[in-house]
N, C-alpha and C positions, 0 to 999 in steps of 0.2 A: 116693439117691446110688448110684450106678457104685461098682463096684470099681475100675475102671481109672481113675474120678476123681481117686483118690488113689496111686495109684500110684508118679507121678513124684514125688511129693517122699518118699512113703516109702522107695521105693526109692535115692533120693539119699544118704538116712541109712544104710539098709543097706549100699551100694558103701563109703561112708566108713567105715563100720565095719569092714569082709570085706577091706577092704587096709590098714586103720591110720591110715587120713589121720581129724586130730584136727580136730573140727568144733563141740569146747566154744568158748561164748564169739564163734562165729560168727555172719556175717550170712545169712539164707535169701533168695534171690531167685528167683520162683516167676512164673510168669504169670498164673495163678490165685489167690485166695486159699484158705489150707487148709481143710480142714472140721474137724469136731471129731477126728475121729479121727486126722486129719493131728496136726491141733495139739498132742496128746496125745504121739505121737512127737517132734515138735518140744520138745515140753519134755524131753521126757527126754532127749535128746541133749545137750541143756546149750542150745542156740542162744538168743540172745539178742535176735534182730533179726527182722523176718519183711518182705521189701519185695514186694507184689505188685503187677499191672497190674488185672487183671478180678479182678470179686468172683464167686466161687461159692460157693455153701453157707456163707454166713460168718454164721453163727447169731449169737445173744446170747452162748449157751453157750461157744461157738468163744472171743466177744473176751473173756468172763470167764476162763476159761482160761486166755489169754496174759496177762489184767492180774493176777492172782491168781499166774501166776508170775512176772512182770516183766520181762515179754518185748514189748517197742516191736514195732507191729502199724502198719504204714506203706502206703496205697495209692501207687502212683507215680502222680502227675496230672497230671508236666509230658508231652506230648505228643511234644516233642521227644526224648525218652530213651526210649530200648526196651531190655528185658530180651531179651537175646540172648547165648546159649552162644558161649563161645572158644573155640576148641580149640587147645592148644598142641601143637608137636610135641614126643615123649618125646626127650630127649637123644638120641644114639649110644651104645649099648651096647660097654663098652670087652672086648675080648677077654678069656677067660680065661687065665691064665697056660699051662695047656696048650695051647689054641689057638695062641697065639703059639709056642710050642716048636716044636710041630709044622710050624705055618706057615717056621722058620727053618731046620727042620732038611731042609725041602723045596728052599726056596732057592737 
């Protein structure tokens, strides 16, 4: 196994943790499936769902793992659905109260 194999989903857990977004009790949707080492982080993040497309490195160990923590380990098989990233745009950022001062006091 690649370091960079596991990467994206480790790294998914880290971003969610390094800004606060809560990902207990969540579902993981991955392209791959995890390896053990993935899954290991996957558990401890709380996550409770794992839905992948392609199987990579998905050992025995890997699915006892998930089933020993009770974590639902789901291939996606219908063809017509693809795991593919949204990206939403962030709001508008409302001014600071000085900004605005300043902005009126320009006016």
């Amino acid at each position: 196994m690649s370091a960079s194999a596991s990467t994206p989903r480790k790294n998914a857990i880290v971003q969610a943790a390094a800004t606060g977004v809560a990902i207990r009790s969540a579902t993981l949707y991955c392209t791959l499936s995890p390896c053990s080492y993935c899954a290991k982080s996957v558990i401890n993040a709380g996550i409770v769902e794992v839905v992948y497309s392609g199987t990579y490195a998905l050992s025995p160990v890997t699915a006892a793992l998930f089933k020993q923590a009770g974590i639902t380990l789901r291939q996606l098989l219908n063809p017509s659905v693809t795991i593919e990233p949204r990206f939403h745009p962030a709001p508008p950022k409302k001014p600071k109260p000085t900004q605005k001062l300043r902005a009126e006091a320009r006016g």
